[in-house]
Structure formats: structure tokens, C-alpha cells
N, C-alpha and C positions, 0 to 999 in steps of 0.2 A: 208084643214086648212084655217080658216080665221084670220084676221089679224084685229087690231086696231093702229091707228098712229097719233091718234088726241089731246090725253092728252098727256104733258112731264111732265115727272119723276123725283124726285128732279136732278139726273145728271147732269139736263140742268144749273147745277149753276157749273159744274164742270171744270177746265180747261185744263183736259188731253182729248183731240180728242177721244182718244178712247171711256173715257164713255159718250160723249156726243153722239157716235155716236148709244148708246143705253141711249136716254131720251127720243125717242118715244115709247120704249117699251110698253105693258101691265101690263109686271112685275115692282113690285115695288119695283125696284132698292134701296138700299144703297150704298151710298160711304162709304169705311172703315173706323168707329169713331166711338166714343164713344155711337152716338144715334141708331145704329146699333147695338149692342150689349146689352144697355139697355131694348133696345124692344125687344130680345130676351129672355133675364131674367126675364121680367115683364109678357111676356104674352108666355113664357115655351115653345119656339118654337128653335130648330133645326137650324144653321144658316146654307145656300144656298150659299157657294162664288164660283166665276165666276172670272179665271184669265185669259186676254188675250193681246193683245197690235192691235193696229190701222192697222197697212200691216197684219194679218196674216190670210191667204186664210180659214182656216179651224173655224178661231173666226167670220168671217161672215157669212160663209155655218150655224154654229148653229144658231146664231144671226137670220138669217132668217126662218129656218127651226124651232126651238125653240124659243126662246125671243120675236118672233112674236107672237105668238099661243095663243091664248085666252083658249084654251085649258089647256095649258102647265103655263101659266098666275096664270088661277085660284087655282092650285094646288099649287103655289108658294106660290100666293099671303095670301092662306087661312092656309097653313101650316109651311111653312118658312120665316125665314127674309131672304132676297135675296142681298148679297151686292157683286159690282162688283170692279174690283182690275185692274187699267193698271201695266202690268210687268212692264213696261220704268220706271214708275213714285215713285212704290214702290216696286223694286228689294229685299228688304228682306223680304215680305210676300212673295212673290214667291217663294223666294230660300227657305223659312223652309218647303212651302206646295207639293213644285216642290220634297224635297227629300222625302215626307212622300210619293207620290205619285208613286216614284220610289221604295220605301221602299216596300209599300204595292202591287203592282202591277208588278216592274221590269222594268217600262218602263217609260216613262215621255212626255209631249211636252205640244202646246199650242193648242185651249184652254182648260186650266185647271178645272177640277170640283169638289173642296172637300165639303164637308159638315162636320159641326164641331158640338162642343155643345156649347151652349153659352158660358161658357168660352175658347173659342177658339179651345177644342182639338178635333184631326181628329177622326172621324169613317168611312169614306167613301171619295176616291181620284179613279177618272178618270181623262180622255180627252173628246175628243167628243165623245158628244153622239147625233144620233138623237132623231128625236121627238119621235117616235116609234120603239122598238122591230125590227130589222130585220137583215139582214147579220151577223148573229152572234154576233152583237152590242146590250148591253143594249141599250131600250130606255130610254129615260127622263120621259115620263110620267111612266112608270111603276115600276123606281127606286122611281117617289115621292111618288107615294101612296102606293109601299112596306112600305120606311122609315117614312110614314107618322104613317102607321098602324104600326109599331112595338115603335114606339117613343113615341104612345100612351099604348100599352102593354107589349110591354117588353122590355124597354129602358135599362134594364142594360145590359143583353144578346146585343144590338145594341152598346154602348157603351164600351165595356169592352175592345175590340180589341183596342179601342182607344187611352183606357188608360196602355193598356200594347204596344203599339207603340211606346207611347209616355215617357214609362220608359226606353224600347230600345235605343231608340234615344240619349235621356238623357245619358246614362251609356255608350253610344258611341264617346258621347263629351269629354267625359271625358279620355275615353282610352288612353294612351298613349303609344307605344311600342318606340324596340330600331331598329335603322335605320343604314346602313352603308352606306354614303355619295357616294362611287365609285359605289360600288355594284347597289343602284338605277339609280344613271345616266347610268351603262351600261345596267340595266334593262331596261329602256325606248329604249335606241336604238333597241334594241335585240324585242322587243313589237311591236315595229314601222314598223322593219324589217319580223317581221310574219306577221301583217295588210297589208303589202302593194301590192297595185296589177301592178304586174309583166308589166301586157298587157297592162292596162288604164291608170297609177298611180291613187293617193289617199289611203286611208286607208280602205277601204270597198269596197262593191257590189252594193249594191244598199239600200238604198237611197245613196247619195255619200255627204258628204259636203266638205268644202274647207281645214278646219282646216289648217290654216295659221302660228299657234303657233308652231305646226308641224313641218310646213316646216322651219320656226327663228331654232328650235332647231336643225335639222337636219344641217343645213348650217353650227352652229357654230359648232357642235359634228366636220363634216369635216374637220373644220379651228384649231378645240383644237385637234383632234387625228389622220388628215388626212386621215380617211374613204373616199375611193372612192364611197360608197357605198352610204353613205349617202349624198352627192352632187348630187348620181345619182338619187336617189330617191326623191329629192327636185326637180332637175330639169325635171327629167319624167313628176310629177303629175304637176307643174308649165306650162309646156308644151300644157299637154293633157287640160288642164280648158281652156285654150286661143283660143284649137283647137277646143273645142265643143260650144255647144247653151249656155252652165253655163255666157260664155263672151257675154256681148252685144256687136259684130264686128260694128252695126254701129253706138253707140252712148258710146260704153265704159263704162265700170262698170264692175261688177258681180252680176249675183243674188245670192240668199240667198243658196240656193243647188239645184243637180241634180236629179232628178226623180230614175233615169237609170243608169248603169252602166259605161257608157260610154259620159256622161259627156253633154249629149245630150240635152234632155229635162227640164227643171230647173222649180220650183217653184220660178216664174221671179217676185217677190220681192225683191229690191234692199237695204240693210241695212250700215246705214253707216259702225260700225263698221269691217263688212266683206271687204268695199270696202278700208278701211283703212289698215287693217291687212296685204291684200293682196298686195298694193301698196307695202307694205316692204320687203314684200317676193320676190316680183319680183323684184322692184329695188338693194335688195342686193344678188339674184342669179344672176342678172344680173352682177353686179360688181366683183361677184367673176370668172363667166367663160368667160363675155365679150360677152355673146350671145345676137346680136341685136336685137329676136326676142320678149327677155324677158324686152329688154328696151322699144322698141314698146307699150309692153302690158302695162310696168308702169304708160308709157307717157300717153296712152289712157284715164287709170283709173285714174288720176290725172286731166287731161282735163273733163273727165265727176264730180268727186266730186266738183272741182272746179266752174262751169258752170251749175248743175245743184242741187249741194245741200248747196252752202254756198251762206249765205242770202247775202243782202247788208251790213248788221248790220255787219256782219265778221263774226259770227257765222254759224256752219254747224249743217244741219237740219238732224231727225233724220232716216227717213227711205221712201219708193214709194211702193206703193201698189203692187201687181200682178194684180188684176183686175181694168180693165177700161172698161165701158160700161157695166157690171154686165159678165163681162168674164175673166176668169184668160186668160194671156199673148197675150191679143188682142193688143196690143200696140205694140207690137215687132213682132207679126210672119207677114208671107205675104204667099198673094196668086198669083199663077202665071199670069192666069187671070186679075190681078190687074197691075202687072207690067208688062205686055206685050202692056199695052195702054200707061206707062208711060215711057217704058226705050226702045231703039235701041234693035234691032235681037242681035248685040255685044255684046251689056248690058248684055242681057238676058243669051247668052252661058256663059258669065264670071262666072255668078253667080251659075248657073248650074254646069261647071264645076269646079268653086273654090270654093262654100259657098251653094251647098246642093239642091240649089233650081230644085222643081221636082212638074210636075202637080197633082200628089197625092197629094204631102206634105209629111212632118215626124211627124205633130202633128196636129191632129183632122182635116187633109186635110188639112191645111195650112204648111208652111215650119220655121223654126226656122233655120236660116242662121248659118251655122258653118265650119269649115275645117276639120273635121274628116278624110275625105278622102284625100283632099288638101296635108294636112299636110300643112310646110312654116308658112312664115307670109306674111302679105300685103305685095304687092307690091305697087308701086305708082298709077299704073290703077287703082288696086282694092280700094284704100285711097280715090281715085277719086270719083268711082262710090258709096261705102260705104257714103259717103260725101253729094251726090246727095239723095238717101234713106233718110237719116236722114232729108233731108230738106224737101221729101214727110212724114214722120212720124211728124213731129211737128204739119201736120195740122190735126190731129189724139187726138182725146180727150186725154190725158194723165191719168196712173194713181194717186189716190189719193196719198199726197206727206204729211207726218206728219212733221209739221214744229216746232214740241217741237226740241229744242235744247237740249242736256244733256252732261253736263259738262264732265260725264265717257269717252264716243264716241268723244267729240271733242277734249281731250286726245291724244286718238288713232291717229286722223286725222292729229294732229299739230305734233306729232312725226311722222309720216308716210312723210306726206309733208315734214317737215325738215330734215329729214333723206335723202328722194328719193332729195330732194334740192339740197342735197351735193354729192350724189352720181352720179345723172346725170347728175350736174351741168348746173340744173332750178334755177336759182333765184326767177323767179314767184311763186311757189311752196313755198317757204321759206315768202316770203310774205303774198301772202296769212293763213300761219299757222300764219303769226304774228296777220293778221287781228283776227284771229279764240281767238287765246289767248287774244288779248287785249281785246276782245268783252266779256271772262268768267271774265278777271280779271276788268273790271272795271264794268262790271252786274251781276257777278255772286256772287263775293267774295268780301271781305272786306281790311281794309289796316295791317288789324296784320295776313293775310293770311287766313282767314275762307272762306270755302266756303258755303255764305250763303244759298244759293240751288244748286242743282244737278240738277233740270230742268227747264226752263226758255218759257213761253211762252206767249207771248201777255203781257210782264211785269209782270205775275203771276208766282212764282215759286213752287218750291217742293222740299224735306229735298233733303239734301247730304247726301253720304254715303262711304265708304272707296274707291270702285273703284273711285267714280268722285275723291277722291284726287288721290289716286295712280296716274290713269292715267293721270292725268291735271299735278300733277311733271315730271311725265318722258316727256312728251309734251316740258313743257317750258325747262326740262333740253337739249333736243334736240334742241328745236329753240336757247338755249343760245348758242351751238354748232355750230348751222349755224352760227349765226348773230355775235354773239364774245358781246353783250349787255349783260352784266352785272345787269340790272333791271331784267332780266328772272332767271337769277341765286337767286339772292337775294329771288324774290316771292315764287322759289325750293324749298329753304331753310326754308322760314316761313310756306309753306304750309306742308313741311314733320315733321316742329315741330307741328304743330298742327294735321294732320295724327296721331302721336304715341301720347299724348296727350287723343289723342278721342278715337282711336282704338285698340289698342297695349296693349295685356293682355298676361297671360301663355301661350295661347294656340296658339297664336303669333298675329292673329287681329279679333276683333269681326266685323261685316258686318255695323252695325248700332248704333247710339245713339237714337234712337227711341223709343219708344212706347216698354215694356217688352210684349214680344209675349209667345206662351206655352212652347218654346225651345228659347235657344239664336240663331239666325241668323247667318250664318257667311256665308261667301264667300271664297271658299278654292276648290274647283272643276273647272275645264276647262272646260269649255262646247263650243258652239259655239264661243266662245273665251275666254282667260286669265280669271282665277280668279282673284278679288282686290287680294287678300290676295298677288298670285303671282305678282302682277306688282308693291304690296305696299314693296314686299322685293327687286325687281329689280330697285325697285326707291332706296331704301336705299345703296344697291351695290352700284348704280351708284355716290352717292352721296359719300358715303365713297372714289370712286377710284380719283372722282373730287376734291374734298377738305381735303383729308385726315387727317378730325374729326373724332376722333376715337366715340362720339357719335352714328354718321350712323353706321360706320361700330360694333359698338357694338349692337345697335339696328337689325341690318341684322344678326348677328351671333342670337341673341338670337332668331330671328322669325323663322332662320333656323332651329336650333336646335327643334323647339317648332316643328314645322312643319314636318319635315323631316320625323319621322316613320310615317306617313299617307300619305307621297308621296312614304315612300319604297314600301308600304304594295299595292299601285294603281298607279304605275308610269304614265300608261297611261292619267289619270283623272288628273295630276300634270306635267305636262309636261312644260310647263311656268313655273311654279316653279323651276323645276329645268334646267331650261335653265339659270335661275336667278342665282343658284345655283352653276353652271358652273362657271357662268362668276366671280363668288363669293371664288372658287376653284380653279381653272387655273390660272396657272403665267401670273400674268397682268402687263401690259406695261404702263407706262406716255412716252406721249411729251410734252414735252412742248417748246413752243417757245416764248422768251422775246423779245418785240419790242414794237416801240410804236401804235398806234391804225393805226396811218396813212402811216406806212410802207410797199410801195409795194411789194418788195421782200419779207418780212414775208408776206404778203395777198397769196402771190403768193406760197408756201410753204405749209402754212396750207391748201389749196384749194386743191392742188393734193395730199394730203395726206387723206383730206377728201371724196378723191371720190375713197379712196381702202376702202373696207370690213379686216373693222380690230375690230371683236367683243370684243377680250381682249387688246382694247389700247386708253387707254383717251389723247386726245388730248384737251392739255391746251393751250389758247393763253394768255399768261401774259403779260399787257402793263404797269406792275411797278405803280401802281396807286394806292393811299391809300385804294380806295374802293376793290381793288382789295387783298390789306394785309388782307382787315376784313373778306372776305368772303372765303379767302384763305389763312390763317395762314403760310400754308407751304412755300409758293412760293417765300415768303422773300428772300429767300438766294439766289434767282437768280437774284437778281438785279445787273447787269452789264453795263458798259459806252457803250458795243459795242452798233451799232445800231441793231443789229440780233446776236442773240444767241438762238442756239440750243439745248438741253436736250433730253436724252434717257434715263430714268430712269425705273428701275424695280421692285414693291413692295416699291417705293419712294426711291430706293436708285437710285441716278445718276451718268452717268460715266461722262466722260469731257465734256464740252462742247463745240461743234463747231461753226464755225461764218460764214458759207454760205452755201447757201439754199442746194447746189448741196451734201455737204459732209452730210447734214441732211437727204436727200432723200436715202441715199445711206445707212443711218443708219438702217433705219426704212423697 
């Protein structure tokens, strides 16, 4: 194969990393718009889309292997319009082309390969393909000059599947069955409980991923119906990720998933949102069993998001390559050879016998440090010597590091951080999430609550779409949590009226206000994390149990209802949903406590109440402030002379209330 890399491709005017990182191609690239599509219609050509995003190991292997190819070029160039898609940037082309590909195939990932007709609709969805024919893989070149050859003689016969895919799909949107609300949530456990693996934890065999929403559901199923079973299962699989290579021991994080069954070897792409999801998993298993091993692992992954993904701006960036040096996880493993010049004989047995290390290796002859056998967690040696490692890795090329910021992911992160803030009671943590927010709401969004983009980079943005609101509410409703600031609530507020406004239809949210595609878009599946759809109704719960406006809470009943038989009918794939659902059903609990802002004893109260794991209990701090009547109607009736007064209310109705800290704690 030879290559060309001397002319760039319009791309080069593009501002998502990824497609710049194909503007030296051969092929000539479009970005998705309108001149892509014209040229399609004008000159009767087949469109060529290419979905993939910046980190992902297998969108560079083609990239090189194809997108190089002067070969694979000409066939493009002379027969298709070729246009490329970052997933980050525009999540609803993906999600309509991600389910045809699943539709048509059964299977899905990145990078994605459909071919459409000029007006948008599919006849052809893959993933990778090589250049050539081999391992039982389509090639590239033999798929284009098949569909080149039939597109010129028998385009209807190539077409036809397309267009009855595309009626399917259609008449699937539409479906609506009936659901019974108990029956699916004990479906998902019962689902959960056949997935899971006994020996390793996680939901699988291999490939393994983390599924984090998972484990949020499992923990509250424990707290609403006291299943042992399911605390065990959260904490198993929580356990075993920390114990294997999936953890980076000495810089903290997670990668994106395990190779292997055993949690070993990982495809070492680090993605914010996993490493946020995860934080909450583990900080609130941890709060419910009290296991220091799981607060350890929080802490870790809080110090590396913190340290190695939020800019200075406050924003957090959005994902790290696997490859550095043109080799996936050269950055993280070691050879022993290598530390035998730099660490003590000590050193050396510690690692050996507590993190793996072996003159083989466990992957491609080098070692990926994990405790599999270990078992435990650090100790202080090992913190020690892990400590020392990381300061030899820094002088290590690093992988490439995607520094779009997107509003959905830093979401995630500000709720992660505020949450784990209050639960292991980090204050940096909560800070930091405030940086992260204040960085979307004064560059990202506007002041009637719009978010004017969803992705942010070098001052350039890109649309918003339902998840950046969803998540960007439950964020600040979480920082409003920590912090007791009232500006975070308010933004909540404005941003979830504007959420239902843009989003919120029969079928409960559509994905985007965009560009009309050949189906509507929507975002209602769990995949490597939460649907919008599901965190745009767990905002609404939350909002509804916070300020009891029947607004939200009518708003969430309706999206449930809408939603519900497509979570019965596929529990597993709605899982986040109905975790939402849960907390939406289950006898929920208010505190609240009246004081003024600067009352220690109230400080002192709400604080250790925030570091239990109480999924169904809002905890309100009311300091009798006007601003405080507007955005909270209800709370009026608690204004009292005392300086501390306490509330235990249930579905808004409250019992007496008490007037020191010790008789509140006792309540609760």
C-alpha cells in the first residue's frame, strides 16, 4: 500500500480532532452538510459515511490501513461522495446509523461504515473493514467496486433493503405496547442476575465493560428492597475492575474496557464519561458497606480526572488515546528489564508479588500491573512505590488527549464529583465540579438557560442535544446539593424548562433539534452509558422531589408513561431508566432543614447526612430567603424563629419538627 499526505482535505477547516485528524487523507472527505449531499444528487453518486471519534483504537487501524490507500482513495474518490462524522460532535447521526447497523447486522461499534442514497437512506452498515478481503472480513476495496457496479446496474435491487429498513424502523417508532411498571423493574434485576459472572463480576465474558449504570441500579434495587444479592453483585464486579489492568494502579482512572474475561487486559483508552460514572459507583458502594477499599479506588479516580482531564478553564476534556508512539497501551505497561535499572531488588519483589509483574509479561511481553492474585488494596508501601512509577511514566510520550470539552460528559463529571464531594467528604472535589459548571454555564449556555453548544473547543462549538441538557441538570442539581448555592438550582430550573420545550414529545424526548435525518433520532438505549432520554427523566424526578412543582413531576410521569413499554419489552438496554423510575415509584423521603446559611450546627447536620447513601431522600437546606420561596414554593410553611429546625417529611407530607441536630440524625 502506498500512501499520500501532502494535499488536505476540506477537513482541515473542521474543529473536531477527529476529522482533522483525516485532512491528509487522499479521500475526499466531506463534513456532514448540505454540499455533501448536493454533490451527491447532482452527480448520482452513492454517499460513503465514515463514523468514528478521536481515542478509538480501531478508527485509526482503518484510517491507516484504508483512508491512506491511494488505492482505496480512487474508488471513493471516483464513485462516492465520502463524508466523515465525529460521534462526540454529532451523536444523533450516529445513534439513527449505530441502530440501522445493529438492525441490519446484530451487532454495532466504532468505526462505523454505512453507505446511503443521496437522500440519506441506508443500504449498507458495517464496522471495520480492512483494506482487503481477509480473515473472513469484507474488504473495502471489494465492497466499493461491488456497490459501485450494482449502483450502476441494478440500483433498485441494491436499494430496496434500504428502503424497507427504513419502513421498519419507522413503524417501530411508532409502536407503542403496555408495560407494567413493577414487573419491568423486577425484570431488569432478574436480567442482571443471569448476566452476571459469579467468579469475575461484571455482566459478561469477554469483551467485559464496566457498565456503571448497572452497578447505580443494583445498589438502589438493595437500598428500595434490601436484596443481598444485589449489593453483592455491585460490590463483586466494583472489586474485581480495581483488582485487574481495566484500573490504572499507578495514575488512576479506568480504561474504556477489558479485552478478557478477567478484567485483565483493557483497550487503555481512558473516556471521561466512564471515569465519571464510575466514580459514583464506587463512592456510593462505598458509603453503603464502608469498604476502604472502594473509597481508595474513588479517591484515585477523582485525583486522576481531576489532574489529568480538567483544563485550567474548569472544563473537563473529553477522552486519552490507547495509543502513544503508534502502539496501543505503551504508556502504561512495563518491562521488567526496564525497572530493574530503575527501582531496588525491594521494589522489584513488591511488584511482582503484589501487581503482576513477571519477565514474560502478561501482554505482548510486557506487564500491565494489576492485583488479580493480590487481591487487597494498596497499602501505604505500595502508594509509595506506585507514586515513584508514575513519576518514571510522565517522562513517557503520553497518549493523544481530545480536549473538545462536551457539555453531556461534563454533566456526568460535576455530578460524579459532587456526589463523591459529599459522600467522602472531599471538598476539592465539589470545587472543582463547580469550576467544570461554571466553565459550560458561562461558555457554553446562555442566560434564559439554552445551551448554546454541546461541544466547545478552541472557542468553536457544536449543536446541543438532549443528553448535554439532561446531564448538565442533574450536574448542577447535584453541585446545588453540595454547595447549599441557590444560582445552581435556579440554572436547573431554567435549563429543564428549556430541555421539555425543545425535546419532550409523545414518545417522551426526541434526541435533537437538528437537521430532519431519514428517521427521527432519539436517544433511549443504554449503551456504554445512560440514555438522554433516561437521565432527561431522572432530572425531571429529581426536580419534581426537590421543589415539589407538580410541572416536573408531571412532565416525568408523562415521559415515563411514554417510555415504559420499550423499557418492559428490553429491560436490560433501559436500565438508567428505570433506575430513574425507581427512584420515581419508591416511597421517597424529604429533609429538610431551616437555618440560616451561616449556621454551624445546621452545616454540621446536613454534612453527615450527606455522606449516607440515601437514594430515595432529598435533602433540602432551607435558609427562609425570598429567593429561596421562588424556586421552592413549598418550603414557605417552614419558616420558624427557631435558629435549627428539622423536617422529616414523606411524599411532602411532614411530621413534627425538631430543633437539634442530635434528634434529626436519629430521625433519618
Amino acid at each position: 500500500m502506498t500512501t499520500i499526505a501532502t494535499k488536505q482535505n476540506r477537513l482541515v477547516r473542521e474543529k473536531s480532532p477527529y476529522l482533522r485528524q483525516h485532512a491528509e487523507n487522499p479521500v475526499d472527505w466531506y463534513p456532514w452538510g448540505d454540499e455533501a449531499f448536493e454533490k451527491a444528487k447532482i452527480e448520482d453518486k452513492p454517499i460513503f459515511l465514515s463514523i468514528g471519534y478521536s481515542t478509538c483504537h480501531w478508527c485509526h487501524v482503518m484510517a491507516h490501513e484504508s483512508f491512506e490507500s491511494e488505492e482505496a482513495a480512487a474508488l471513493l474518490n471516483a464513485h462516492f461522495v465520502s463524508v466523515k462524522v465525529d460521534r462526540e460532535e454529532r451523536p444523533d447521526i450516529d445513534m439513527v446509523y449505530m441502530n440501522v447497523c445493529q438492525a441490519m447486522t446484530g451487532s454495532g461499534g466504532w468505526p462505523l461504515t454505512v453507505l446511503l442514497t443521496p437522500d440519506k437512506k441506508p443500504f449498507f452498515a458495517g464496522t471495520y473493514l480492512p483494506l482487503h478481503t481477509k480473515f473472513g472480513r469484507m474488504g473495502l476495496i471489494e465492497l466499493l467496486q461491488n456497490v459501485a457496479a450494482l449502483w450502476r446496474d441494478k440500483r433498485d435491487e441494491l436499494t430496496a433493503h434500504g428502503e424497507k429498513l427504513a419502513a421498519q424502523l419507522s413503524q417501530q417508532e411508532r409502536a407503542i405496547a403496555q408495560a407494567d411498571a413493577v414487573k419491568a423493574l423486577e425484570d431488569a434485576f432478574l436480567i442482571l442476575q443471569s448476566q452476571f459472572d459469579d467468579k469475575r463480576g461484571g455482566f459478561s465474558y469477554a469483551p467485559k465493560f464496566p457498565m456503571p449504570h448497572y452497578l447505580l441500579y443494583l445498589l438502589a434495587d438493595h437500598q428500595a428492597n434490601g436484596r443481598a444479592l444485589s449489593l453483592g453483585m455491585a460490590h463483586k464486579s466494583l472489586a474485581s475492575m480495581y483488582h485487574g489492568g481495566l484500573f490504572d494502579h499507578v495514575g488512576g482512572g479506568f480504561a474504556r474496557y477489558s479485552t478478557d474475561a478477567q478484567w485483565l487486559v483493557p483497550h487503555f483508552e481512558k473516556m471521561l464519561y466512564d471515569n465519571a460514572l464510575l466514580l459514583r459507583a464506587y463512592a456510593e458502594c462505598c458509603a453503603v458497606t464502608g469498604d476502604d477499599m472502594l473509597c481508595h479506588v474513588a479517591r484515585k479516580t477523582a485525583a486522576y480526572l481531576i489532574r489529568d482531564m480538567q483544563s485550567q478553564s474548569g472544563g473537563f476534556y473529553s477522552a486519552e488515546d490507547a495509543d502513544s508512539e503508534g502502539e496501543e497501551g505503551r504508556f502504561y505497561v512495563w518491562e521488567q528489564e526496564e525497572l530493574q535499572r530503575l527501582l531496588t531488588e525491594d521494589e522489584i519483589a513488591r511488584l511482582e508479588s503484589r501487581y503482576g509483574l513477571s519477565p514474560g509479561g502478561n501482554f505482548e511481553g510486557k506487564t500491565i500491573l494489576n492485583r488479580i492474585k493480590a487481591g487487597g488494596m494498596a497499602d501505604k508501601d505500595d502508594e509509595a512505590l506506585l507514586a515513584k512509577l508514575f513519576d518514571i511514566r510522565q517522562k513517557r510520550v503520553p497518549p493523544f488527549k481530545d480536549t473538545k470539552i462536551m457539555a453531556s460528559w461534563n454533566g456526568l463529571v460535576i455530578e460524579a464529583l459532587s456526589s463523591a464531594g459529599m459522600l467522602l467528604h472531599e471538598p476539592e472535589y465539589i470545587r472543582c465540579a463547580q469550576k467544570a459548571a461554571d466553565f459550560v454555564l458561562s461558555h457554553m449556555s446562555d442566560n434564559s438557560g439554552s445551551l448554546v453548544c454541546g461541544t466547545y473547543l478552541n472557542g468553536e462549538a457544536g449543536p446541543a442535544f438532549l443528553a448535554d441538557y439532561a446531564n448538565m441538570i442533574n450536574g448542577l442539581l447535584a453541585l446545588y446539593a453540595a454547595m447549599r448555592q441557590t444560582n445552581y438550582l435556579y440554572k436547573a430550573q431554567q435549563m429543564a424548562s428549556k430541555m421539555l420545550a425543545l425535546f419532550a414529545d409523545e414518545r417522551g424526548f426526541s434526541m435533537s433539534v437538528q437537521e430532519t435525518l431519514f428517521m427521527h433520532p432519539r436517544d433511549e438505549y443504554d449503551g456504554a452509558m445512560p440514555s438522554g432520554s433516561a437521565c432527561a427523566v431522572m432530572a425531571l424526578v429529581s426536580l419534581w422531589h426537590l421543589t415539589g412543582e407538580s410541572k416536573w413531576g408531571n412532565a416525568a410521569d408523562a415521559a415515563i408513561q411514554a417510555m415504559l413499554p420499550m423499557a418492559s419489552d428490553s429491560p436490560a438496554a433501559h436500565v438508567y431508566f428505570l433506575l430513574a423510575l425507581m427512584r420515581y415509584r419508591v416511597l421517597h423521603r424529604q429533609v429538610v432543614i431551616v437555618a440560616e446559611q451561616q449556621n454551624a450546627e445546621a452545616a454540621a447536620a446536613y454534612d453527615a447526612l450527606r455522606q449516607r447513601y440515601m437514594p430515595f431522600t432529598t435533602l433540602i437546606w432551607y435558609d427562609k430567603s425570598e429567593q429561596m420561596d421562588s424556586l421552592m414554593p413549598h418550603l414557605a410553611q417552614y419558616k420558624k424563629d427557631a435558629p435549627f429546625a428539622g423536617y422529616v417529611c414523606e411524599n411532602f407530607a411532614c411530621k413534627q419538627p425538631v430543633f437539634s441536630v442530635e434528634q434529626l440524625l436519629n430521625m433519618v
